[in-house]
C-alpha positions in Angstrom: 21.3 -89.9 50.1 22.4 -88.2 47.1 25.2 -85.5 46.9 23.5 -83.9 43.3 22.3 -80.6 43.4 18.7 -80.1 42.6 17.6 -76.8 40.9 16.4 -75.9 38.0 19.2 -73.3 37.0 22.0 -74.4 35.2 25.5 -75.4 37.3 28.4 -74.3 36.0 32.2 -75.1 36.5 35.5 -73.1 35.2 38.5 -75.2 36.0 41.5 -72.5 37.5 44.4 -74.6 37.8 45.5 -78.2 38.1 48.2 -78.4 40.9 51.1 -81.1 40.9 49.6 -82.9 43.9 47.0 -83.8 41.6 43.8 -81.2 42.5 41.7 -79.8 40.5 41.1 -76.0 41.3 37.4 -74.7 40.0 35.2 -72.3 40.2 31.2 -73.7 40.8 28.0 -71.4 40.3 24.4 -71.9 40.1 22.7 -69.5 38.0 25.1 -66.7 37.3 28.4 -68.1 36.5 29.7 -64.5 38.1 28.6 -65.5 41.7 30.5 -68.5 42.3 32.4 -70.9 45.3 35.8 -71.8 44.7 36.7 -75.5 45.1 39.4 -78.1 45.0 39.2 -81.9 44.4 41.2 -84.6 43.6 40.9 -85.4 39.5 38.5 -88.5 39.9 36.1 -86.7 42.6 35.9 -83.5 40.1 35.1 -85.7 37.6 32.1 -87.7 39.7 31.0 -84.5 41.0 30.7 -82.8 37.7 28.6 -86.3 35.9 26.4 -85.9 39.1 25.7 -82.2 38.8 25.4 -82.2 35.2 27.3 -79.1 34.8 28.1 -77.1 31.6 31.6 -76.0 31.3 31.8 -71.9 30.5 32.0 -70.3 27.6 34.8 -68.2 26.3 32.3 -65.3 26.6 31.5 -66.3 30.4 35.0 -66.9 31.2 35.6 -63.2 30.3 32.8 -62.3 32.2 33.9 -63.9 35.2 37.5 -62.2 35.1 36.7 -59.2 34.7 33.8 -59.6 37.5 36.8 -61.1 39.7 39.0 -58.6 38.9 36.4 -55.7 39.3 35.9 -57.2 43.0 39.7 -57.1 43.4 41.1 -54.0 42.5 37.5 -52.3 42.6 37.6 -51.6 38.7 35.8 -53.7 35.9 38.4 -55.6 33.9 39.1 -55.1 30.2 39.3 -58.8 28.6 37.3 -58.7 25.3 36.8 -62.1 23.3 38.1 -62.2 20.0 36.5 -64.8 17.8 39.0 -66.7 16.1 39.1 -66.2 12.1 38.6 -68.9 9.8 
């Protein structure tokens, strides 16, 4: 039995927080990176369960777009990150 997702949408995964016990805190969507569950695994079990989803890691862009989306949710207002491309 295998434990991969299978869907043709991309997976996605936005690591939170790393806590001193040694979890990893993530957000995981399918799809929309805005519609998301939020997990916890030890380092070694993220890492196994992101090879065998083939996730992408989020953009800066989506990143944005999922705080503000959280924060909308939250305080019932759409938040006001904006990226900033670094200069060269």
């Amino acid at each position: 039995m295998s434990n991969e997702l299978i869907t043709d949408f991309d997976k996605y995964v936005h690591i939170t927080n790393q806590t001193k016990a040694g979890l990893i805190e993530f957000d995981f969507s399918v799809g929309d990176p805005t519609m998301y569950l939020e997990l916890a695994l030890p380092v070694r079990q993220f890492e196994n369960f992101c090879n065998k989803n083939g996730v992408k890691y989020l953009t800066k862009q989506q990143e944005i777009d999922v705080e503000n989306d959280r924060h909308k949710w939250k305080y019932g207002e759409v938040g006001t990150l904006k990226y900033e491309k670094e200069q060269e």
